[in-house]
C-alpha positions in Angstrom: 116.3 136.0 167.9 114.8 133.2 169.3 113.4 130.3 167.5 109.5 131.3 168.6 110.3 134.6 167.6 111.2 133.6 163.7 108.2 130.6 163.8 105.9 133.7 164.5 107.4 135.6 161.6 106.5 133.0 159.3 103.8 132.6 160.4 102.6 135.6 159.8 104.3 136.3 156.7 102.7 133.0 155.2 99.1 134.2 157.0 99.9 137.5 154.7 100.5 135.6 152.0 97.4 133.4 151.8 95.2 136.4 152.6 96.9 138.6 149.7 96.2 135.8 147.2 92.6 135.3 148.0 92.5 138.5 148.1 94.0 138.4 144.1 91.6 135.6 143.3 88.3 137.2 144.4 89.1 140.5 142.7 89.6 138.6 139.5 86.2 136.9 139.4 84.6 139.8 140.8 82.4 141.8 138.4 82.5 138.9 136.2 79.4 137.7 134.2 79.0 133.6 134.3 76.6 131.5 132.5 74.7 129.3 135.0 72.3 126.9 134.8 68.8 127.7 136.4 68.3 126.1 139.5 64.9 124.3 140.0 63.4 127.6 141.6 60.1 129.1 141.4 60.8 132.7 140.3 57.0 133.9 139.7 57.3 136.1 142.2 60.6 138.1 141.2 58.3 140.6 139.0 60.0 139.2 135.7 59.2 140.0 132.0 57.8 137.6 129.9 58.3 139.5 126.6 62.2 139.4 127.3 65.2 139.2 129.3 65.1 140.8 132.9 68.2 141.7 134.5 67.7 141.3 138.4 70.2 143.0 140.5 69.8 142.6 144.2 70.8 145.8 146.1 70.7 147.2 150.0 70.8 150.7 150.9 74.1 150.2 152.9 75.5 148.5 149.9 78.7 151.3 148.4 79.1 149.2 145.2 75.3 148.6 144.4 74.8 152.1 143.3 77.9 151.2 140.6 75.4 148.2 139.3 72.5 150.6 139.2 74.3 152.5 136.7 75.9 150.0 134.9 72.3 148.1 134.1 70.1 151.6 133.7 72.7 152.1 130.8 72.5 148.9 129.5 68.5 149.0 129.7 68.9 152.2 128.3 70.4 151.1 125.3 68.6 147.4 124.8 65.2 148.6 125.3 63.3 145.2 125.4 65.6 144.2 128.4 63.4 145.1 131.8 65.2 145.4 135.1 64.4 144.5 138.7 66.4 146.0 141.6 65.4 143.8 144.6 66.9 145.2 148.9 68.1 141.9 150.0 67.0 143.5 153.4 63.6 144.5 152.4 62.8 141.1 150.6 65.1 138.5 151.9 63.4 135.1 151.5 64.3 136.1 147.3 67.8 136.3 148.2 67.5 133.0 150.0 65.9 131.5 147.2 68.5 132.4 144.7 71.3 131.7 147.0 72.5 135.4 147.1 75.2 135.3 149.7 77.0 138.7 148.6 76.0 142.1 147.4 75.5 143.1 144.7 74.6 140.4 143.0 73.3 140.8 139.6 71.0 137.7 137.3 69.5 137.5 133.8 66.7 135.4 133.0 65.5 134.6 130.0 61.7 135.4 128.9 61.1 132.0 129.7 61.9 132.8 133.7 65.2 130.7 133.3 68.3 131.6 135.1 71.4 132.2 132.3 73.5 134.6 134.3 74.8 135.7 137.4 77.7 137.9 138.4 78.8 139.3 142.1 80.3 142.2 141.9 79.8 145.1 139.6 79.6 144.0 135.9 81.2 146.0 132.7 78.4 147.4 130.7 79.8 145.2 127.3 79.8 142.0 129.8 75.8 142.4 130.2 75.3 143.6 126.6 77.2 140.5 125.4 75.3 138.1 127.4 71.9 139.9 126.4 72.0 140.1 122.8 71.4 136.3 122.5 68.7 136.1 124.0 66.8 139.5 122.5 67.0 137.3 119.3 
């Protein structure tokens, strides 16, 4: 074996590597609900409740893993009935993806009744995940 040969074995070998653990460390966060802060934004527009807490879940017809979230949050609602829900198609309305910096699908918020920003999560959620971050805010 020559020398150019085994540099381009580890080379790909360590190429492999980094990609598998990205790989690993996307996984992990996907589905994942995270407190955020709410960005100066002017969500009026978003079709948002203002008796209680919305879940907005942006979705696109291509999307495989959107139809996951649809199910996961229309059980959710289904069970904390004073949570409304807003499915927005990033390709039907995408100057509200821009605004909330939506840069994968699905993506998935809860606002408060106030129109704040306190959640966000890529990926599809675990029911308990959005029933745990809801609760606080339906008291």
């Amino acid at each position: 074996m020559t020398p150019a040969f085994i540099t381009a074995i580890v080379a790909v070998v360590a190429a492999l590597g980094v990609a598998g653990l990205a790989g690993v460390l996307h996984n992990r966060r996907s589905g994942v609900v995270r407190e955020t802060e709410s960005p100066d934004v002017d969500v009026s527009d978003l079709g948002l409740s203002r008796t209680g807490p919305t879940i907005v879940h942006f979705s696109a017809v291509w999307c495989g893993p959107c139809a996951g979230v649809r199910r996961v949050v229309n059980q959710v609602c289904a069970d904390l009935r004073d949570v409304a829900h807003v499915e927005i198609d990033m390709d039907a309305n995408p100057a509200a993806a821009r605004k909330l910096s939506v840069m994968s699908l699905p993506t998935t918020f809860i606002f408060d009744a106030q129109g704040r920003q306190r959640y966000r999560t890529a990926g599809v959620p675990k029911a308990a995940d959005l029933r745990s971050a809801l609760e606080p805010l339906l008291a």
